[in-house]
Residue frames relative to the residue before (quaternion, step in Angstrom):
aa qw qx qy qz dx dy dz
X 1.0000 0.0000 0.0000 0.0000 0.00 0.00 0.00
X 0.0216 -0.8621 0.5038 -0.0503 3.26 -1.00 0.90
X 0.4153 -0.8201 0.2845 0.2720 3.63 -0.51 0.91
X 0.7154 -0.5954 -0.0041 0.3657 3.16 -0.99 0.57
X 0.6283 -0.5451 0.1958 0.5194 3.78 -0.58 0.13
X 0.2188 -0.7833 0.5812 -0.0263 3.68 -1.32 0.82
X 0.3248 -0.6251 0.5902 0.3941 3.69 -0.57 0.66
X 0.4406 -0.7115 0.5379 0.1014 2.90 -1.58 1.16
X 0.2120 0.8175 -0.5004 0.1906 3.57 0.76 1.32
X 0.8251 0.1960 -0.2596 0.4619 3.85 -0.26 -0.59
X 0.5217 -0.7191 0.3228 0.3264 4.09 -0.80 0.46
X 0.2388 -0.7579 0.6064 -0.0310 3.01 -0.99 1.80
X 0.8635 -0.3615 0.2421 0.2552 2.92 -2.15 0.19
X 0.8314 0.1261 -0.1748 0.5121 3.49 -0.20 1.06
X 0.4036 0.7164 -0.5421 0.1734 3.35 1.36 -0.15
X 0.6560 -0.5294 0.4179 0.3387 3.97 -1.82 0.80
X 0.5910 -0.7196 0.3089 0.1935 3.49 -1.01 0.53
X 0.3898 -0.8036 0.2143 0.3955 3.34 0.27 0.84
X 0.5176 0.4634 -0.5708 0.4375 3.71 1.24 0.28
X 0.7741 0.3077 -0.3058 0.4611 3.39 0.25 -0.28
X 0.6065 -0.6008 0.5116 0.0972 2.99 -1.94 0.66
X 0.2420 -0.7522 0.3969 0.4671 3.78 0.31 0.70
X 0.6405 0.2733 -0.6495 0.3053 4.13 -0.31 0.30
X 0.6213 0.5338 -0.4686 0.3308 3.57 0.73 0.14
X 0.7671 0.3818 -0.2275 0.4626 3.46 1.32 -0.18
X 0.5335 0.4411 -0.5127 0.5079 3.10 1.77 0.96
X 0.2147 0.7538 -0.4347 0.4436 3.25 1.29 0.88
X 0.9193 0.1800 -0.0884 0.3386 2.49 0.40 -1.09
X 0.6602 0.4703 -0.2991 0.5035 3.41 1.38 0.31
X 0.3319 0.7045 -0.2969 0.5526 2.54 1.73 1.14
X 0.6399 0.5160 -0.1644 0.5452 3.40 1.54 -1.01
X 0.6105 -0.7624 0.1684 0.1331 2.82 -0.84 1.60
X 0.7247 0.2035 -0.1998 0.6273 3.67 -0.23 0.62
X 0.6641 0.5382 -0.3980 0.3330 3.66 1.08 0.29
X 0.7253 0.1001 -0.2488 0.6341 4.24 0.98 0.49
X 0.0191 -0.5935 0.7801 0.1969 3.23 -1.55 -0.58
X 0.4371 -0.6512 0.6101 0.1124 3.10 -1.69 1.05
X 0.0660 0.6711 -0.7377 -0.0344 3.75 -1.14 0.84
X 0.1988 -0.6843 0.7013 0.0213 2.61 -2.11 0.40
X 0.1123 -0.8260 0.5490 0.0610 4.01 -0.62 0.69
X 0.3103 -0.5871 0.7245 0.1846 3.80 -1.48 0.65
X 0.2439 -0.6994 0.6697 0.0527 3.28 -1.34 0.65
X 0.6130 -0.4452 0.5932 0.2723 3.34 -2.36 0.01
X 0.6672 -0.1249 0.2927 0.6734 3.16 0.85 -1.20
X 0.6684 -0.3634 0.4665 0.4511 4.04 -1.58 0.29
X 0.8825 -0.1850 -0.1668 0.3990 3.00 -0.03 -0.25
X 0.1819 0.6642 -0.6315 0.3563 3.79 0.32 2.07
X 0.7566 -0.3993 0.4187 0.3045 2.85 -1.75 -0.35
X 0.6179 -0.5297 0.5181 0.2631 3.17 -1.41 0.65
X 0.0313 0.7585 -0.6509 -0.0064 3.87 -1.02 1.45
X 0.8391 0.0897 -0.0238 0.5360 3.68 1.29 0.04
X 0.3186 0.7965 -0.5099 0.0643 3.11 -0.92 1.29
X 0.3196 -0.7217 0.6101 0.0682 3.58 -1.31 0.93
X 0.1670 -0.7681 0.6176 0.0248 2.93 -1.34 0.78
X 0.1115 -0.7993 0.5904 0.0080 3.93 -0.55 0.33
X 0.4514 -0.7158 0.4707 0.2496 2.92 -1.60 0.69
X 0.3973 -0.7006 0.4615 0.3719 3.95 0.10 0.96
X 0.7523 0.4897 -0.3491 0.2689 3.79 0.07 -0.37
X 0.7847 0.3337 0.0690 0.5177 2.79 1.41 -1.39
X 0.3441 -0.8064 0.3689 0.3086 3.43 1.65 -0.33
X 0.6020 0.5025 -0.5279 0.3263 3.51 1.27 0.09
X 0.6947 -0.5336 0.3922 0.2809 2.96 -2.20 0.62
X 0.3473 -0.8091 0.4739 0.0097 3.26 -1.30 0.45
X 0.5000 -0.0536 0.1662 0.8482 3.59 1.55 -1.39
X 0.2671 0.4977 -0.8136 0.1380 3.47 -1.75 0.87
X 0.1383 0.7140 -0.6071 0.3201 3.17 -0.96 1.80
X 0.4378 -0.5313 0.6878 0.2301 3.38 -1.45 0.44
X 0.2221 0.7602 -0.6067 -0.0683 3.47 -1.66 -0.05
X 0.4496 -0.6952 0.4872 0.2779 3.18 -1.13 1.53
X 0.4360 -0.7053 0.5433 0.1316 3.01 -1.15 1.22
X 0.3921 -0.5841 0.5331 0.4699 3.99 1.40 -0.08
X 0.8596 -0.0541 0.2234 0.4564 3.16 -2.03 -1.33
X 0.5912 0.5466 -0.5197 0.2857 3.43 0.40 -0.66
X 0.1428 -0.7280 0.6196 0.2564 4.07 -0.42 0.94
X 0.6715 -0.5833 0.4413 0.1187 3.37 -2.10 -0.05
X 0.3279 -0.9057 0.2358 0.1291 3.23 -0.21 0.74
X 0.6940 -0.6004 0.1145 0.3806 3.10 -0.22 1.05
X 0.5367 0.6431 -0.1250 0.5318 2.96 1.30 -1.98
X 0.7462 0.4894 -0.1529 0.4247 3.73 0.25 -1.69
X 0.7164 0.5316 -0.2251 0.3919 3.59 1.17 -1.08
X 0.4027 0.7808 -0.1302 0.4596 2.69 2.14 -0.93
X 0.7724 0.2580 -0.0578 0.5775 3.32 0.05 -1.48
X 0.7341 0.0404 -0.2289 0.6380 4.30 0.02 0.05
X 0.5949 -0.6136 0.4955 0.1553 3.25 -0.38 0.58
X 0.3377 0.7740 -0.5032 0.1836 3.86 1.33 -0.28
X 0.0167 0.6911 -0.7038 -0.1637 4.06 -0.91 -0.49
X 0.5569 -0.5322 0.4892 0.4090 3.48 -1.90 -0.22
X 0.2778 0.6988 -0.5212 0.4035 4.08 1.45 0.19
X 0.7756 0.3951 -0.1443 0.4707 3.36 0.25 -2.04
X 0.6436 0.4455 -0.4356 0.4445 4.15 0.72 0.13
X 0.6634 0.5017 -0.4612 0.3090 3.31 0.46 -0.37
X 0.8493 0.1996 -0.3245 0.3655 2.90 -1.23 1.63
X 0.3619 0.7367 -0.3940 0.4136 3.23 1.74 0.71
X 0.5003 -0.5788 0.4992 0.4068 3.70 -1.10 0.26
X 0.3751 -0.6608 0.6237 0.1835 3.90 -1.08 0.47
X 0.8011 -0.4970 0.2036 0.2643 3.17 -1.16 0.91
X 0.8092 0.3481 -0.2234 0.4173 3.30 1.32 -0.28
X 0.4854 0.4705 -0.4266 0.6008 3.14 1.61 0.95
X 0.6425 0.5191 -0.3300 0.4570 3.53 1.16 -0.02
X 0.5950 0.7195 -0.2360 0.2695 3.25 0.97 -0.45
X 0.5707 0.5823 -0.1963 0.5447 3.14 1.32 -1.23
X 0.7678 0.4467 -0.2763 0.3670 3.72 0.78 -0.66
X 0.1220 0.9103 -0.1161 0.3782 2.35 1.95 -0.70
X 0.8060 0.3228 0.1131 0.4830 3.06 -0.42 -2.36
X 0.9097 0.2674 -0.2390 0.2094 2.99 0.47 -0.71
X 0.4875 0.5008 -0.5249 0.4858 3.24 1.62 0.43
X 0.6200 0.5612 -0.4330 0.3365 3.74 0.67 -0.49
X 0.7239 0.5634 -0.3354 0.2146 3.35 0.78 -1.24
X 0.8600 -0.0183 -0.3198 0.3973 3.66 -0.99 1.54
X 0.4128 0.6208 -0.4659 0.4766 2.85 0.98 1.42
X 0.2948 -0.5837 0.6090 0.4488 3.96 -0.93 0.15
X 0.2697 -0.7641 0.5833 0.0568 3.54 -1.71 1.05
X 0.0221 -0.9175 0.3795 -0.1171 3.41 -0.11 1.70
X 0.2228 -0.8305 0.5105 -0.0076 3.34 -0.55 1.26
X 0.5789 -0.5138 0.4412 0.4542 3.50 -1.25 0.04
X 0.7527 0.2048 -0.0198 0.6254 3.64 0.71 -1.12
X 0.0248 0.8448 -0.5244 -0.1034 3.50 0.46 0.52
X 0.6373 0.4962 -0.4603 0.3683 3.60 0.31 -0.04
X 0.6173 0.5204 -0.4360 0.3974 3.57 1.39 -0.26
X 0.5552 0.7133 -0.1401 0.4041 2.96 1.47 -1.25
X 0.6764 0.5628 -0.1777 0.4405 3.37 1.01 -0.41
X 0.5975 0.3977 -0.1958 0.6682 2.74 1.05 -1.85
X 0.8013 0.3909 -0.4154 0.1807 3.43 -0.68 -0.09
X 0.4491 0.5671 -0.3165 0.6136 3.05 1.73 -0.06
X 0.8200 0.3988 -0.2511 0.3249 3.58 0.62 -0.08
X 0.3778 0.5931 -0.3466 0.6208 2.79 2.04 -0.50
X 0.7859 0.3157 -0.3550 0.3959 3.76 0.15 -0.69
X 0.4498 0.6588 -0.4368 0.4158 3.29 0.80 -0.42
X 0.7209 0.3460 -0.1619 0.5783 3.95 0.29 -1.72
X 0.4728 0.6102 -0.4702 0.4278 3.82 0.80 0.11
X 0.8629 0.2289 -0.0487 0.4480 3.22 0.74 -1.37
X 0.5135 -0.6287 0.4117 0.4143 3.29 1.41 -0.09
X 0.5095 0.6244 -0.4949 0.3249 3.37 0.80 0.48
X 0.5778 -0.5410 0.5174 0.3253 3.72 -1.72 0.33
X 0.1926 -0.7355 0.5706 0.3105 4.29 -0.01 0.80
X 0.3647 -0.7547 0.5044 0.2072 3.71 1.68 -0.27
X 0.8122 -0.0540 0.0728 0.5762 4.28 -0.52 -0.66
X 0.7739 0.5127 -0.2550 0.2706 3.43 0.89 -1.08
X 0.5629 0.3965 -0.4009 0.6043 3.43 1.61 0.29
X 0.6901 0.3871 -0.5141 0.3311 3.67 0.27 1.17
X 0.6077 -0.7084 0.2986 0.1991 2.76 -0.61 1.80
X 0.6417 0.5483 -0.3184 0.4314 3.68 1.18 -0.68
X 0.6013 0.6085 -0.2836 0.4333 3.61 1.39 -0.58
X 0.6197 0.6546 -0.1563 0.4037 3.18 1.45 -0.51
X 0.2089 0.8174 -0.5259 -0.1080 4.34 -0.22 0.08
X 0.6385 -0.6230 0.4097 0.1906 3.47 -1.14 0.99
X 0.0911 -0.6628 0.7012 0.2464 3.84 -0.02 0.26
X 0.5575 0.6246 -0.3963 0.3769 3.67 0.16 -1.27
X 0.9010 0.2013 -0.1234 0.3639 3.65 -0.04 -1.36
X 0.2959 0.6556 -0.4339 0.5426 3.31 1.98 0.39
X 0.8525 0.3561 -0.2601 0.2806 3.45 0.28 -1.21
X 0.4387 0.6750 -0.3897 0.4473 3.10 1.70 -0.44
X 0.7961 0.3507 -0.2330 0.4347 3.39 0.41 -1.11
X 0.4553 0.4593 -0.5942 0.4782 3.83 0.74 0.03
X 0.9480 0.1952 -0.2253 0.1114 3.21 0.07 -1.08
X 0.5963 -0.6664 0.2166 0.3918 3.01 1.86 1.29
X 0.6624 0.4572 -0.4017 0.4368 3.46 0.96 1.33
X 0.5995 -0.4593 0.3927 0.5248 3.73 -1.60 0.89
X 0.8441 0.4632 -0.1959 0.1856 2.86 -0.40 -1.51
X 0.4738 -0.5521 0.5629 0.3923 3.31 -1.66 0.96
X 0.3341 -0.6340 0.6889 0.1089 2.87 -2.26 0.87
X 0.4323 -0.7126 0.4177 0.3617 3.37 -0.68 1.32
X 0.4525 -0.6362 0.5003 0.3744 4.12 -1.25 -0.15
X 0.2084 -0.7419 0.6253 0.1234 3.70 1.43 0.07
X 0.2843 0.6620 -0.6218 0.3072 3.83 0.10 0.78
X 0.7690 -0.3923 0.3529 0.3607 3.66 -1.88 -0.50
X 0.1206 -0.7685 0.5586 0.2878 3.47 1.44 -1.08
X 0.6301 0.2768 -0.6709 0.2763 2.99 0.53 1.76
X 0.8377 -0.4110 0.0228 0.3589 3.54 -1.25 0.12
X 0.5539 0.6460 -0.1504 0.5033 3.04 1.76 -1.07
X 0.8231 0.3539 -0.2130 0.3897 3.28 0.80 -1.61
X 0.4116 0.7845 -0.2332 0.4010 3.43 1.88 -0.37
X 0.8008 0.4077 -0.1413 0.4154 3.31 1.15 -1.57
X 0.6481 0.4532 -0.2945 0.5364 3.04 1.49 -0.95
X 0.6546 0.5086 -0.3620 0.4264 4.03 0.76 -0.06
X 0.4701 0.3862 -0.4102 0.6794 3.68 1.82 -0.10
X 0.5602 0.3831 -0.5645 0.4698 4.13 -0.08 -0.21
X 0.8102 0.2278 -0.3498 0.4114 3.67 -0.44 -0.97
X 0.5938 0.4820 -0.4925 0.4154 3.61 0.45 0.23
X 0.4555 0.5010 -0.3861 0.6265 3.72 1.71 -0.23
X 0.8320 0.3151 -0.3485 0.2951 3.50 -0.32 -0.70
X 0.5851 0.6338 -0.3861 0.3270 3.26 1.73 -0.15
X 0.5227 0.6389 -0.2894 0.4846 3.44 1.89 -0.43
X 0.6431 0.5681 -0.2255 0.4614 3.28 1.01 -0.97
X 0.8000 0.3721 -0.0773 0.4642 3.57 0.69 -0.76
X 0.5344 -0.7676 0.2521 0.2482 3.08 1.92 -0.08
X 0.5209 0.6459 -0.3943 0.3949 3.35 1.78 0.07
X 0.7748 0.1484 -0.2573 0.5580 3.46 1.39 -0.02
X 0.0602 0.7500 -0.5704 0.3295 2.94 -0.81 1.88
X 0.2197 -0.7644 0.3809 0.4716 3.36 -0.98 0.18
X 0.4874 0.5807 -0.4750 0.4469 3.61 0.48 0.83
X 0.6028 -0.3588 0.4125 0.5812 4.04 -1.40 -0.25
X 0.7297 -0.4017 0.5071 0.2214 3.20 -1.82 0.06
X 0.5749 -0.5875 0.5387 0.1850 3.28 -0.99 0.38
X 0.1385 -0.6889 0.6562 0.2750 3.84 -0.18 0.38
X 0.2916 -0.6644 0.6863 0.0502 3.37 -1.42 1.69
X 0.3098 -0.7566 0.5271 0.2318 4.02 -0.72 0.90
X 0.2541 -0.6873 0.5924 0.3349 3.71 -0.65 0.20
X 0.4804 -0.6396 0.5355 0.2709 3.10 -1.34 0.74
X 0.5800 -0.5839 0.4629 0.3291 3.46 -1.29 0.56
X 0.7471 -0.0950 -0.2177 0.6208 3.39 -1.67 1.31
X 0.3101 0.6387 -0.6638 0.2350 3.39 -0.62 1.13
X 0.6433 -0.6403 0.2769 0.3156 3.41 -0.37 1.39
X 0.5685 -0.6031 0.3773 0.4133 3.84 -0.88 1.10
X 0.7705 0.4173 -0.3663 0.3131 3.83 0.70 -0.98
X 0.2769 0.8483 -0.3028 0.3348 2.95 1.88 -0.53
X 0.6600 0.6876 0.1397 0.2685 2.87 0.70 -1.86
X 0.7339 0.4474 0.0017 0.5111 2.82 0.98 -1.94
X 0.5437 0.6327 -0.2732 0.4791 3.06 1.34 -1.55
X 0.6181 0.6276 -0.3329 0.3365 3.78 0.41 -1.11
X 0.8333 0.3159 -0.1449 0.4299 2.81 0.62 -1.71
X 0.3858 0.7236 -0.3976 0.4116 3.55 1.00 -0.12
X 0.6178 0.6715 -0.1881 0.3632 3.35 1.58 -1.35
């Protein structure tokens, strides 16, 4: 889930660095053991956290994919709306403070990237002071990188670009990775593409898979 669009004008959470260029700096969060992509469902923009996944950005494997019982906090219509989540599918989830610890530890010395990171954040922190917990790294804004405002700037516009994903957690993160790997490889930009070379005797689907790109 991701809040609503916003012109991408004064400098927010995770925004790319101004020596670098964001398909050079999805480069690099591309390199292995060097981000991991999350993604959160909400109650409401600004509720509680009912679902989050994490992924590895290099490798795409999962890390945290979990429901979580928001407690009292109920669901919003609007919110229920858009990921489909109810209070049926919580019962018997862990609550934010059994999630948390894991949390930490897939994130910890890694940069943590999100489609909308600044929502993504803040809600992780809002739950965090909910429960009395340390968010530890994840409430510093520098630890943090924007896919969202990466893509804006490849493709040489103000405005946020929506992620048109599932709106759920899983399917959320992995649809901000390939929208990372499209910076990285140059297929989103605001210019043509790079021509990418296949390597020799690389496998036919291999191949295929490219051009599909």
């Amino acid at each position: 889930m991701t809040a609503p669009e916003s012109p991408a004008t004064s400098p927010r959470v995770g925004q790319v660095p101004h020596a670098l260029s964001p398909r050079q700096w999805a480069q690099e969060m591309l390199r292995p053991g060097r981000a991991v992509v999350c993604d959160v469902e909400s109650t409401d923009f600004d509720g509680a956290i009912l679902e989050i996944a994490v992924i590895d950005a290099a490798t795409g494997v999962v890390l945290l994919d979990t429901l979580v019982d928001p407690g009292a906090v109920p669901i919003h219509p609007a919110a229920a709306a858009v990921h489909g989540i109810d209070a049926d599918q919580l019962v018997g989830a862990p609550d934010w403070a059994a999630v948390h610890p894991e949390l930490v530890a897939v994130t910890t010395g890694k940069v943590t990237l999100a489609y909308n990171a600044e929502f993504d954040m803040g809600r992780i922190v809002h739950d965090c002071h909910r429960y009395g917990l340390d968010p530890a790294h994840l409430a510093n804004p520098r630890g943090w990188g924007c896919i969202m405002l990466a893509r804006s700037q490849a493709e040489g516009v103000e405005k946020s670009i929506r992620l048109g994903a599932a709106h759920r957690a899983r399917g959320d993160a992995e649809a901000a990775r390939g929208v990372l790997q499209g910076i990285a490889d140059g297929r989103i930009s605001s210019g043509p593409a790079e021509p990418q070379p296949t390597p020799a005797g690389c496998p036919d689907e291999v191949r295929a898979e490219r051009v599909a790109r």
